[in-house]
C-alpha positions in Angstrom: -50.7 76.6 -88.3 -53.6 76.3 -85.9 -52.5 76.5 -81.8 -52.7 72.9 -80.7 -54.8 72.5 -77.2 -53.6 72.7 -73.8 -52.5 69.1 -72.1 -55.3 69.8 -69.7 -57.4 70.0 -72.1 -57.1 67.2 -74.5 -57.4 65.1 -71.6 -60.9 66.1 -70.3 -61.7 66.1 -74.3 -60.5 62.3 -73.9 -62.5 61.7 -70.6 -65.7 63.3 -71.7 -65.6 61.1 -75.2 -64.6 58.2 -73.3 -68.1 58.8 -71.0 -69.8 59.4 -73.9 -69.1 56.2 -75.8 -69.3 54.4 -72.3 -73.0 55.8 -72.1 -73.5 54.8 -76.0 -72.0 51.4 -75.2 -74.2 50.5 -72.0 -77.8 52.0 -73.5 -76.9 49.7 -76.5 -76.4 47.2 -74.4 -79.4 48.0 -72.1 -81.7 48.3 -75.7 -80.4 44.8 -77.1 -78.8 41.4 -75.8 -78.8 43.3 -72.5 -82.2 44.3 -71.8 -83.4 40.6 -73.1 -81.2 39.1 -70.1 -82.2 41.2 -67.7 -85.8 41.1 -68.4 -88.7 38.6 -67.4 -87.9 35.2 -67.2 -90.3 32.3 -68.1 -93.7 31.8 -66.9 -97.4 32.9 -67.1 -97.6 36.6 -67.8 -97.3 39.2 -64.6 -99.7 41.6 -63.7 -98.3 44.4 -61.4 -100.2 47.5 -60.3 -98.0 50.6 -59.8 -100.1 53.5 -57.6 -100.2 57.3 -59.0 -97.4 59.4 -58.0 -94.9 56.6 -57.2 -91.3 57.2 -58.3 -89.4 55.5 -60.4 -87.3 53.9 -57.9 -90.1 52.3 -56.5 -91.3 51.6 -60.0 -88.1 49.8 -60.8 -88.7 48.4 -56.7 -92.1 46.7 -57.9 -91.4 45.5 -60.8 -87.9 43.7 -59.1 -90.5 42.3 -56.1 -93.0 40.8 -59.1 -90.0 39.4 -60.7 -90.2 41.2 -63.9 -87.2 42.6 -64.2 -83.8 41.0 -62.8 -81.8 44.9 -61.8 -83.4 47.5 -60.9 -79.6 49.4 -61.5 -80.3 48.2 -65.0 -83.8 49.7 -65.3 -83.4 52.9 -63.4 -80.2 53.6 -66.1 -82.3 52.5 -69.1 -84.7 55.1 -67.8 -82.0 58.0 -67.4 -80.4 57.3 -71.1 -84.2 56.9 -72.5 -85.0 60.1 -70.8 -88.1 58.0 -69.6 -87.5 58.8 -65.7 -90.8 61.1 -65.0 -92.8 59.8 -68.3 -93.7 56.7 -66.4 -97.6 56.0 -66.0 -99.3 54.6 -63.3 -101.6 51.8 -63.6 -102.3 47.9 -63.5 -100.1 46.4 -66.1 -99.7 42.7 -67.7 -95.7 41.9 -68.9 -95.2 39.1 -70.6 -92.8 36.6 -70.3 -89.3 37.6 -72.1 -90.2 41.3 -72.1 -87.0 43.2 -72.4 -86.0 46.1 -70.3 -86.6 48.3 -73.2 -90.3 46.5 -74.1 -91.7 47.0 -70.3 -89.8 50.9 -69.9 -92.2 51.5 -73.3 -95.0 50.1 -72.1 -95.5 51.6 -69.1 -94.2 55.3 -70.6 -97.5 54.5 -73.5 -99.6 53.5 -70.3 -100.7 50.5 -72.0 -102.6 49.3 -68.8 -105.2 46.5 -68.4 -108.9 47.7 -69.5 -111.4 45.8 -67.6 -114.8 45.4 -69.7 -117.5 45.5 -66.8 -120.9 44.7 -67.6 -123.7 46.9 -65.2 -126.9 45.4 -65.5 -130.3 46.9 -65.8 -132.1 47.5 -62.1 -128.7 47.3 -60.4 -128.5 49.8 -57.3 -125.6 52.2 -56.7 -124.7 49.8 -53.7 -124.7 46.3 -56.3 -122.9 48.7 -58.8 -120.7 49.2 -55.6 -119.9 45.7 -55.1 -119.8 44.4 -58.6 -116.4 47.2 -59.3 -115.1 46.5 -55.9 -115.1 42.8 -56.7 -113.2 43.7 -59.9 -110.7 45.9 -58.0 -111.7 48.9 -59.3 -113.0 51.0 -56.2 -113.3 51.2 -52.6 -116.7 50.3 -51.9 -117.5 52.7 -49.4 -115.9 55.4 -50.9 -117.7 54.5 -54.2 -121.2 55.0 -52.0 -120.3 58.2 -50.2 -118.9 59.9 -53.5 -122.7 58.9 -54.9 -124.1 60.4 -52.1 -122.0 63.6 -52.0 -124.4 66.4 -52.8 -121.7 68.9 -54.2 -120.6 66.0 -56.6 -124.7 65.4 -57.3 -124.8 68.9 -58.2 -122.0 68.9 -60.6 -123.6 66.6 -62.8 -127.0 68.1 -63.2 -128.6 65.7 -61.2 -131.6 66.5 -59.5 -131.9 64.1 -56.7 -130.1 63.8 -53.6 -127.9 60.5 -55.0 -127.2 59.5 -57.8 -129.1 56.9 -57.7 -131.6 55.9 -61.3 -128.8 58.0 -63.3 -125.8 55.3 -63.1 -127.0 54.0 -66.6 -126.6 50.1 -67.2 -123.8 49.4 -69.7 -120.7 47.8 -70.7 -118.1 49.7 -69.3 -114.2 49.9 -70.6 -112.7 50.8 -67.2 -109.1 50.8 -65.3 -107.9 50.2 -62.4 -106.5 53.9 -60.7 -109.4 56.0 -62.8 -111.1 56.6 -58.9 -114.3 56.3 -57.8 -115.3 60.3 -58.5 -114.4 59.4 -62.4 -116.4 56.3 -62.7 -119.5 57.7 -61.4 -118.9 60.9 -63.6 -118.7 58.1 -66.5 -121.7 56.4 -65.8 -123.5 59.9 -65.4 -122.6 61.2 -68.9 -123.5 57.9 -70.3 -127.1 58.2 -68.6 -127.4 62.0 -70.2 -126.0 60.4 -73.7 -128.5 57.5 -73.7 -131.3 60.1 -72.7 -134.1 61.3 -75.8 -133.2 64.8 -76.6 -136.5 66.2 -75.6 -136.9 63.9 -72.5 -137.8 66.7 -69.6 -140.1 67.9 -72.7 -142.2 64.4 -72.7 -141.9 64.1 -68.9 -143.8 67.9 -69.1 -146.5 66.5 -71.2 -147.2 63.4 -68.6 -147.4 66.0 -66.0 -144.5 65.0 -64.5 -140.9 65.9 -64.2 -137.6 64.4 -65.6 -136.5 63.0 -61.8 -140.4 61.5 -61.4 -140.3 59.6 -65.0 -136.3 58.5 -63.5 -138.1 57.5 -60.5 -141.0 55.6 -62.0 -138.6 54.1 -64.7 -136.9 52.5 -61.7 -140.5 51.0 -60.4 -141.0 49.5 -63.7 -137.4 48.5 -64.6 -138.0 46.2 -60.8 -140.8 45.1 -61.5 -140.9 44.1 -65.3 -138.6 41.1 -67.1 -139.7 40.9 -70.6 -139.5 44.1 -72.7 -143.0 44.3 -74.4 -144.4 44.2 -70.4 -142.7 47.6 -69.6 -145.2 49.6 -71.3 -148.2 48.3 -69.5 -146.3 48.1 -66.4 -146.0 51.8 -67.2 -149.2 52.1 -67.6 -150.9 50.8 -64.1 -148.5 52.9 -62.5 -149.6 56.1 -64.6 -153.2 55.1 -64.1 -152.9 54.7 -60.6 -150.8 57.9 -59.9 -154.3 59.6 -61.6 -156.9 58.2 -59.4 -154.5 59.0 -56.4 -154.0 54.8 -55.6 -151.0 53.8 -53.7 -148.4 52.3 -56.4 -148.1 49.5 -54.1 -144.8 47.7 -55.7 -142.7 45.4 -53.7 -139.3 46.4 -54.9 -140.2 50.2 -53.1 -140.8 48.1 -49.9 -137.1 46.5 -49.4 -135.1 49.1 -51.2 -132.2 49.9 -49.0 -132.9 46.9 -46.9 -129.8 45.5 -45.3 -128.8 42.0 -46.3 -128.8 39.9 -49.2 -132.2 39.5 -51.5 -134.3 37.2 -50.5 -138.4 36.7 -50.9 -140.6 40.0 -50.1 -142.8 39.1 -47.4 -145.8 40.5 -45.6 -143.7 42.1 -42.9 -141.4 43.8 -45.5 -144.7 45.7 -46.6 -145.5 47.2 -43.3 -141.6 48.3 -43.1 -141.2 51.8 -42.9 -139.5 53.8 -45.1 -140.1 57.0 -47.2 -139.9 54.5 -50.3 -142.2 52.5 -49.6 -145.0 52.8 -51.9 -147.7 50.5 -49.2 -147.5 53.6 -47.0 -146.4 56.3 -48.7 -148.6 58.2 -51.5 -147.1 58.5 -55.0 -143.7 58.2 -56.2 -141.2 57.5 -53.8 -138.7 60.7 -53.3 -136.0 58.8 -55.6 -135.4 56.0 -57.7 -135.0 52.4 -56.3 -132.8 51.3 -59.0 -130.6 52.1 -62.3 -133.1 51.7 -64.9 -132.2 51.0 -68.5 -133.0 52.7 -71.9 -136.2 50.5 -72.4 -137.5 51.2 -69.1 -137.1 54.8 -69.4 -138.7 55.1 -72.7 -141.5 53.2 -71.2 -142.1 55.5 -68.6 -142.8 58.0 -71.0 -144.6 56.3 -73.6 -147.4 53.9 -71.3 -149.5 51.9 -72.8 -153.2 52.9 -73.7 -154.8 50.5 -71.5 -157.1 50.7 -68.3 -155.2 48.0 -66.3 -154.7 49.1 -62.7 -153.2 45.8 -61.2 -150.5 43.2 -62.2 -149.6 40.0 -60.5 -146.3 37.5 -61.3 -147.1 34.2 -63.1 -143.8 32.9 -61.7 -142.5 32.5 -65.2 -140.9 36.5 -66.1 -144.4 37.5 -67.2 -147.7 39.2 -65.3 -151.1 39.1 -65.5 -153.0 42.4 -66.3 -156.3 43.6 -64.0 -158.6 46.3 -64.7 -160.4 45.6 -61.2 -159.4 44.5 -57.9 -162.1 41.6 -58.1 -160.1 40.0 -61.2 -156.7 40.7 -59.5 -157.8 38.6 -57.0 -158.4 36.2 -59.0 -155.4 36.0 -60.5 -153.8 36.7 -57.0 -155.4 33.1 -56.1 -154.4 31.6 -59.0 -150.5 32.8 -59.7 -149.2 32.6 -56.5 -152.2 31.9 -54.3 -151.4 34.7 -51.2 -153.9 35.8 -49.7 -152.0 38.7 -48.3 -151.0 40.3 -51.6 -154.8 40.5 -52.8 -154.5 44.3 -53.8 -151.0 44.6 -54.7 -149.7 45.5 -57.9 -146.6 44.2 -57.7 -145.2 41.0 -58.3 
């Protein structure tokens, strides 16, 4: 006959089952009519944003404070039974009403956070890109600038200017809030590089130029031009002009990094002095003025076969084409009828 166990040791046998089916008992609890009554509560869905590296006590802190969950005792021990205590993501979240304690601790252990789809439109500048994601709550303006103005973070991503400004590529964007500026901009960039032709600084060579000056003149033309099928001859003045040594002479080069809102280009703006501006300054300007887009880029490498040196607005999206100054004034008189821009080939 087998040796029956010491007192002392059936009874810490009996304690240790008895805290073992009191653990069973209260995660069962926790993971069914428990975790529904100490979940949300009725109304509109909840969106709480929970900062990297916070603990899970302020986790469990948060989410009590937003009201969507009713214990944090509750929580915090559906998190130690679930093993879920450092498995918890940060991130801006959306709980539903009637989540249970077991729904929201999955949820945020998946890190099924909010996506924000951002739209970046064609010609936007690192600084409206800027705005437009800090508006969305997705970066701190500033830092958003100075990290695109970093040159170590430049030079990690190939690019050859001293911003990154013209290789933040327009697009639709699936981004979250907590990614970080740095990760954005690293986003956008690969995007730029992914949209690019394969042989791009190849076709740049053949214009003469290289890939930062056909960046740089996609910008010009991407300001400048509304309707697609106007790119290429847009392209095309400013190729022809660059080859007889003209001044480009486009407004958008004249206000570029001009404090304040946008407002009407005027005569003074012209005379303002800046190394972009393309009134006073020979050739390209040292950097693009803008994000151009795929169409505007393409252009730039592919002008049109035409002689046209001048272009003027027709105040409806489109341009008028010049071969000669004499016509261009003309049209000047005729589009917009200012005498001050007879000579410019912007709009």
């Amino acid at each position: 006959m087998a040796a029956s166990l010491p007192i002392r040791f059936r009874g810490l046998s009996a304690i240790l089952l008895a805290l073992a089916l009191t653990a069973v008992g209260v995660r069962t609890y926790l993971q069914s009519d428990g975790d529904r009554l100490l979940g949300t509560g009725a109304g509109p869905g909840t969106i709480v944003y929970i900062k990297p590296k916070t603990g899970v006590q302020e986790i469990a802190q948060t989410l009590r404070e937003a009201g969507i969950i009713q214990s944090r005792w509750a929580f915090l021990a559906l998190a130690y039974l679930q093993g879920s205590l450092t498995r918890l993501q940060a991130g801006e979240y959306e709980f539903s009403p009637g989540m249970s304690l077991l729904e929201i601790l999955r949820k945020l252990e998946a890190g099924r956070v909010i996506t924000h789809q951002v739209a970046i439109p064609e010609g936007f500048t690192a600084q409206d890109i800027a705005r437009l994601l800090a508006g969305e709550r997705l970066v701190d303006a500033e830092r958003f600038m100075a990290l695109a103005k970093d040159p170590q973070l430049v030079e990690s991503l190939a690019v050859p200017g001293d911003t990154l400004e013209g290789y933040l590529f327009p697009d639709t964007y699936r981004l979250t809030r907590g990614m970080g500026e740095e990760e954005i901009l690293r986003i956008m960039v690969a995007r730029f590089h992914q949209a690019l032709p394969k042989d791009f600084d190849l076709q740049a060579e053949r214009l003469g130029l290289d890939a930062h000056s056909v960046v740089t003149l996609a910008s010009l033309i991407e300001k400048e031009a509304k309707l697609d099928r106007e790119r290429p001859l847009v392209a095309a003045v400013f190729h022809n002009r660059l080859r007889r040594n003209m001044p480009l002479q486009s407004d958008p080069t004249a206000v570029y990094g001009a404090p304040g809102p946008r407002r009407r280009i005027t005569s003074l703006d012209l005379r303002r002095k800046t190394p972009y501006n393309t009134y006073l300054k020979a050739g390209l300007p040292p950097g693009p003025i803008a994000n151009p887009g795929l169409a505007s880029l393409l252009a730039a490498l592919n002008p049109a076969r035409v002689s046209f040196l001048y272009f003027v607005a027709k105040n409806d999206g489109s341009h008028f084409f010049s071969r000669t100054l004499e016509q261009h004034a003309q049209a000047v008189r005729k589009y917009q009828a200012r005498n001050e821009a007879s000579g410019n080939s912007g709009s």
